[in-house]
N, C-alpha and C positions, 0 to 999 in steps of 0.2 A: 503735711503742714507743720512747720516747729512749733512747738511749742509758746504760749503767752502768758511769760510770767510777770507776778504781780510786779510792780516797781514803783518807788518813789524816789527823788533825786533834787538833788540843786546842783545848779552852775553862778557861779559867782566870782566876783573881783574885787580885790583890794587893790587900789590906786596907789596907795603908798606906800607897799610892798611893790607894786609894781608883780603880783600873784593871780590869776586866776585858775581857779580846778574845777571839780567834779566830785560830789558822795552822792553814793546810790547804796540802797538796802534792795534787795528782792528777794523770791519766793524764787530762785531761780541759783544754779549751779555757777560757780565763779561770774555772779554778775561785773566783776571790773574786764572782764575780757570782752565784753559787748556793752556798753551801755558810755565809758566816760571817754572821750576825745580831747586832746589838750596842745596846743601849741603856741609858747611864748610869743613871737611875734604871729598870733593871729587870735586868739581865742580861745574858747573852750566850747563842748557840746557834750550834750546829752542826747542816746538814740535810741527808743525804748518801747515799750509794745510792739509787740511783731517785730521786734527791731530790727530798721534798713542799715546795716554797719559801714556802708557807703555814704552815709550821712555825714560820717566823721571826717572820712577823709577830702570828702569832697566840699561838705558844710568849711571846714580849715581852710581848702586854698579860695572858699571865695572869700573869707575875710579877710586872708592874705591882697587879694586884689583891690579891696577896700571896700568891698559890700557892707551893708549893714547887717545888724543882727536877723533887723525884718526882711529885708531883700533877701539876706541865705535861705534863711525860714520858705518865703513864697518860693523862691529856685528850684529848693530841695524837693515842697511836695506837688508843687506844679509839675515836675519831670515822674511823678513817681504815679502810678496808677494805682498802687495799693496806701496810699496816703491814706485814706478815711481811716486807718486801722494806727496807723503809726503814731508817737508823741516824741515830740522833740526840745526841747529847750536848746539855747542858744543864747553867751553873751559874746558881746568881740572887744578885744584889746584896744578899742575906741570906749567902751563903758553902754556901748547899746546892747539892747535886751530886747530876746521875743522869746515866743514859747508854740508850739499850735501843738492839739490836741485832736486827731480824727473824731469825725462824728460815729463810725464803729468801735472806740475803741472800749472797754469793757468796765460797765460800772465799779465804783467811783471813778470817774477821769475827770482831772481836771489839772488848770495851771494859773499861777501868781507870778505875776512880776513886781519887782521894785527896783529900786535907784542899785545898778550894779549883779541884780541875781534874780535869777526867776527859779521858783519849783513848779515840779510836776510830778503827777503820779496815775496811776490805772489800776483796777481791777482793787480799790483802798476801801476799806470800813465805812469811811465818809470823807465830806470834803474837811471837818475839823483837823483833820492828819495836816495838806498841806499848809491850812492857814496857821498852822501851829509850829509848821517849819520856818516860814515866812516871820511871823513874829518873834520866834526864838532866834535868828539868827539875826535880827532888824537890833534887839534886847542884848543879845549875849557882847560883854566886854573880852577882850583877847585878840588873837591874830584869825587871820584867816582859817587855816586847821582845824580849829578850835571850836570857831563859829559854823565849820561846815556840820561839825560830830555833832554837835550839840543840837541845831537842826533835825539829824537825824534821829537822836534821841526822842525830839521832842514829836515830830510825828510818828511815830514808832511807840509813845504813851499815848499819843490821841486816840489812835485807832493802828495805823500803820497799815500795812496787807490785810489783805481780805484770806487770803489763801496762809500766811505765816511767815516766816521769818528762815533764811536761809544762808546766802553771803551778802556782802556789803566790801565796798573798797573807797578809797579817799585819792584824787590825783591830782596834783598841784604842778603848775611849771612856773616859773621866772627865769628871765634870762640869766645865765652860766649857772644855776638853781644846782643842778645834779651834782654827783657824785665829783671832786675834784674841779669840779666848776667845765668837766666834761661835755653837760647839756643841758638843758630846763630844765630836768624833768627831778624838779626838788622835793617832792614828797610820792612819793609810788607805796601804797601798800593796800592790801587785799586780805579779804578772810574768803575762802571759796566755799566752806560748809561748814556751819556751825550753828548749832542750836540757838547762841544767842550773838549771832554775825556782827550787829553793836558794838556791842560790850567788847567784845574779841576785840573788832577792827582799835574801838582805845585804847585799849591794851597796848595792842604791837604799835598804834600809832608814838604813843609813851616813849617806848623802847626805841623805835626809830627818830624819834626827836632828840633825844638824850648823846643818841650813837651820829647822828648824821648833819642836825641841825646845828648851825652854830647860833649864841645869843653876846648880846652884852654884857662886859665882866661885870661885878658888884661894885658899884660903889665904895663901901667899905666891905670888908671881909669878916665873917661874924668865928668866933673861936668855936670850934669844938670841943666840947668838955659836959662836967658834970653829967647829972642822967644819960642824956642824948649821948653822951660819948660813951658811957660803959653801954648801953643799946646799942649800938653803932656797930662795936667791939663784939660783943654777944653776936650779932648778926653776921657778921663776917667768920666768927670760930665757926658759930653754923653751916654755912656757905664754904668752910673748910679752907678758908684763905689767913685765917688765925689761931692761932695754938691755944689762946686764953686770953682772957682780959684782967689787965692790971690797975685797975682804976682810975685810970686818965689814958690822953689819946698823946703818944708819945711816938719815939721813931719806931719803933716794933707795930704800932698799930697804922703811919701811915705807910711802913713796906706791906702791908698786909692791901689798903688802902689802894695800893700803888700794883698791888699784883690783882687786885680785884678791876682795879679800870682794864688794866690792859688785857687781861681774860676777856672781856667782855667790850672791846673797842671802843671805849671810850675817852681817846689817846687827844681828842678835840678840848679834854677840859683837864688842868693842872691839877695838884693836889689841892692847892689852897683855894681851886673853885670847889672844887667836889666837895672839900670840908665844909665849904661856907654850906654849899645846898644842900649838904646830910645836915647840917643846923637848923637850916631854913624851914623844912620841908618833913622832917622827922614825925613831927606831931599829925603830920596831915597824910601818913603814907599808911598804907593797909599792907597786909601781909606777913611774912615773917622770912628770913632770911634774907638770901639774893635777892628776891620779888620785894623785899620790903627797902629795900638797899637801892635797889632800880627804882622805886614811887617816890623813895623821899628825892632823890637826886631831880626825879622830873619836878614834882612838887617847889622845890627848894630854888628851880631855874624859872619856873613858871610865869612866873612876876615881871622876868627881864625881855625885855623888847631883844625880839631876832635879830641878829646880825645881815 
């Protein structure tokens, strides 16, 4: 029999992104390769305890046909004979929502829904895990992304796994979403082992925001200078993309500036946005060098409404 690792998860939509995804934490080896299902025009699932991965593909085309959330939900465990064991959430690109939860499935299990997302979770500390996902993501101001992490965060302080902490993954799609407007599939990122799977997954989420996501330019554009700018400069000599800092942010500091984006594919934002968001965002980023150069820039864009 495979293995039943612990999980907890949301599926959710934002109607005016026109976004719904998938975050899931478990106690479980690259939980994003089993547990989130996603497709622009149909919906999004989650398929987890003993999970049936037939869920996903098959949970999609019924919403493609126009079932509802609850209708796939009944379909999926009415066909399934090992149902009592499985949990599933499901919302559909309609804004309907269900969840069911086997009656074997393994204490703490349970599931919430609300206007747009339901969680669920198995084998959890208590039930305070998911209703602290449910209200932090009801609570938290930001885009979709944001509010899934944060979710996870927050059941993951309540109690989280019963069993510990392992990977976690984030999966977003909106139409032409992906890479070059290629396909949905507009946020994909995964942590498959790691002590603190979370933590990590915002990390790389960060990094993949900054590199892939696009947002609205600034209104006004703020200078770079004073402090913030001889830090900036220090950060980069660091990060080995400047020779030294000369007291102000001049053309030697943004070819430096200019060789640090493009190292790191960040070819989506001009110099005079990045200046703005290392101004923005400086005070609020952690770390030191490149890592701190990479927080302020997220930090600094944070504010602006997605493109």
């Amino acid at each position: 029999m495979p293995p039943r690792p612990s999980t907890f998860s949301i599926v959710a939509r934002d109607p005016e992104q026109d976004a719904i995804g998938v975050a899931v934490q478990s106690k479980f080896v690259s939980v994003g390769s089993v547990v989130p299902f996603a497709s622009a025009n149909a919906g999004a699932i989650a398929t987890q305890s003993f999970a049936n991965v037939a869920y996903g593909p098959d949970g999609l085309d019924l919403l493609r046909e126009g079932r509802s959330a609850s209708e796939v939900v009944e379909a999926l465990t009415d066909a399934d004979d090992q149902a009592p064991e499985r949990q599933v959430g499901v919302v559909g690109r309609d804004g309907s929502v269900a969840a069911f939860t086997g009656a074997d499935c393994f204490e703490f299990a349970g599931d919430i829904q609300g206007e747009n997302y339901t969680v669920q979770g198995n084998i959890l500390e208590n039930r305070a895990t998911i209703e602290a996902m449910a209200d932090t993501y009801e609570s938290t101001v930001g885009g979709l992304p944001e509010r899934l992490i944060a979710a996870l965060q927050a059941g993951n302080e309540a109690g989280g796994d019963a069993r510990g902490e392992q990977s976690a993954a984030l999966y977003v799609v909106k139409p032409d979403g992906g890479y070059d407007a290629g396909n949905d599939r507009w946020i994909d990122v995964r942590v498959d082992d790691h002590e603190s799977p979370i933590d990590e997954l915002e990390r790389v989420f960060r990094v993949y925001d900054v590199t892939l996501l696009e947002r609205e330019p600034p209104d006004t554009f703020r200078e770079l200078d004073g402090e913030t700018a001889e830090a900036v400069t220090e950060a980069l000599v660091k990060a080995g993309f400047a020779e030294g800092a000369s007291g102000e942010f001049g053309e030697d500091e943004r070819a430096a500036l200019a060789d640090f984006r493009d190292a790191n594919n960040f070819e989506n934002h001009d110099l005079d946005t990045l200046a703005d968001a290392l101004a923005r965002g400086w005070d609020d980023a952690e770390g030191s060098g490149e890592t701190r150069l990479v927080n302020a820039i997220w930090h600094g864009i944070a504010g602006r409404e997605r493109a």
